[in-house]
N, C-alpha and C positions, 0 to 999 in steps of 0.2 A: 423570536419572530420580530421583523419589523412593523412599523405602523398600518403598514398593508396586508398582512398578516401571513408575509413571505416569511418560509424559515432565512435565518440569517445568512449570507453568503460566506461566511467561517465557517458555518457548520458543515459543509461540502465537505471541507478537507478533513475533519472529522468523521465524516462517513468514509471516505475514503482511506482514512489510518485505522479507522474499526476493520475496514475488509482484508485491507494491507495485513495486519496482524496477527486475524485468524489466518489467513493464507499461507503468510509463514509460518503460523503453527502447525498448522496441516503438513508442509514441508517437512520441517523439522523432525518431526514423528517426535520419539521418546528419548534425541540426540542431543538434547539441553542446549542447542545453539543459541537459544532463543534467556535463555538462564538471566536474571542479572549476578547471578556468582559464575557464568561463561567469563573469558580471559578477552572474548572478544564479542563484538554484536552488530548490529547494524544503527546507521546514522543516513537521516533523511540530510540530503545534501542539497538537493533541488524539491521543490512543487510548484503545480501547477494546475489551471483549472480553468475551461473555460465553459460559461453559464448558457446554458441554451434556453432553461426554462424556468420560472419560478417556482419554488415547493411549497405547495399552501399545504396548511395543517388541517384536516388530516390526513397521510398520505404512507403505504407501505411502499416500501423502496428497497431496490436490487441493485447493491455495485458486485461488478463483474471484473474481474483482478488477471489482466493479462500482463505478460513479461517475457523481453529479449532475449536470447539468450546472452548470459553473463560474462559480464569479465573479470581481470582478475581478481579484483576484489569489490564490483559493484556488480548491482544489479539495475537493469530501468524498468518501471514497472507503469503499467495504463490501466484506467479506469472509466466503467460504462456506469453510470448514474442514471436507473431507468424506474419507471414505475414499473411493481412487482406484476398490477394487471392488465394494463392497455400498455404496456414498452413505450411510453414516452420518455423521452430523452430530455433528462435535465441538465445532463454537465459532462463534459470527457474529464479528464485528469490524467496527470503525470507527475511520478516522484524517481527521483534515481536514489538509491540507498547505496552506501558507500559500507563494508565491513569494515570497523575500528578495532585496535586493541586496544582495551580497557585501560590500558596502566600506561602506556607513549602516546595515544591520544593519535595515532599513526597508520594510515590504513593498513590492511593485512587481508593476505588472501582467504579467499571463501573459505568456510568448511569443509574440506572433502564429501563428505554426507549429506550437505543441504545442497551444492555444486550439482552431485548427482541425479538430485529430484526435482532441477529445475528445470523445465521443459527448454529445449535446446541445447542442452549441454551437452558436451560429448568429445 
């Protein structure tokens, strides 16, 4: 928190890669995409965040994890920073994730199986 007793404005994108991750885990199912022994995974390429409200402590909070459909080997994903009980709106965000492969450092196409479960795809 700062002197005002705002949570920090870094911790934002940190809530948003806490939602980002279970989101894709959820995806994922039991496909080990998500693995770090996977051959490939995902890499935040972009973010972004813009503050509508300040978070004073104490507070429950809901991000909300919507996403494009994807291309060949990224996805762009948005984010609703809301309070869990009156939906105030503290922050939108945006991250685009790029699938890497682990060992050429070189983007690579989705997983067929996480491709599948991501809404738009087809």
């Amino acid at each position: 928190m700062d002197a005002l007793g705002h949570v920090n404005n870094a911790t934002y994108f940190t809530y948003f890669e806490q939602a980002r991750v279970a989101w894709l885990e959820r995806l994922a199912g039991s496909g080990g995409h998500l693995s770090p022994d996977a051959g490939s995974g995902p890499v935040v390429v972009t973010a972004s965040c813009e503050f509508r409200l300040p978070i004073t402590y104490p507070a429950t909070l809901t991000v909300a994890v919507l996403a494009a459909p994807p291309g060949r080997s990224s996805i762009d994903t948005c984010y609703r920073l809301v309070d869990a009980g009156d939906q105030r709106l503290y922050a939108l965000g945006a991250a685009r994730m790029v699938w890497v492969d682990r060992r050429s450092g070189r983007s690579t196409p989705l997983p067929a199986g996480l491709r599948e479960a991501l809404p738009g795809a087809g």
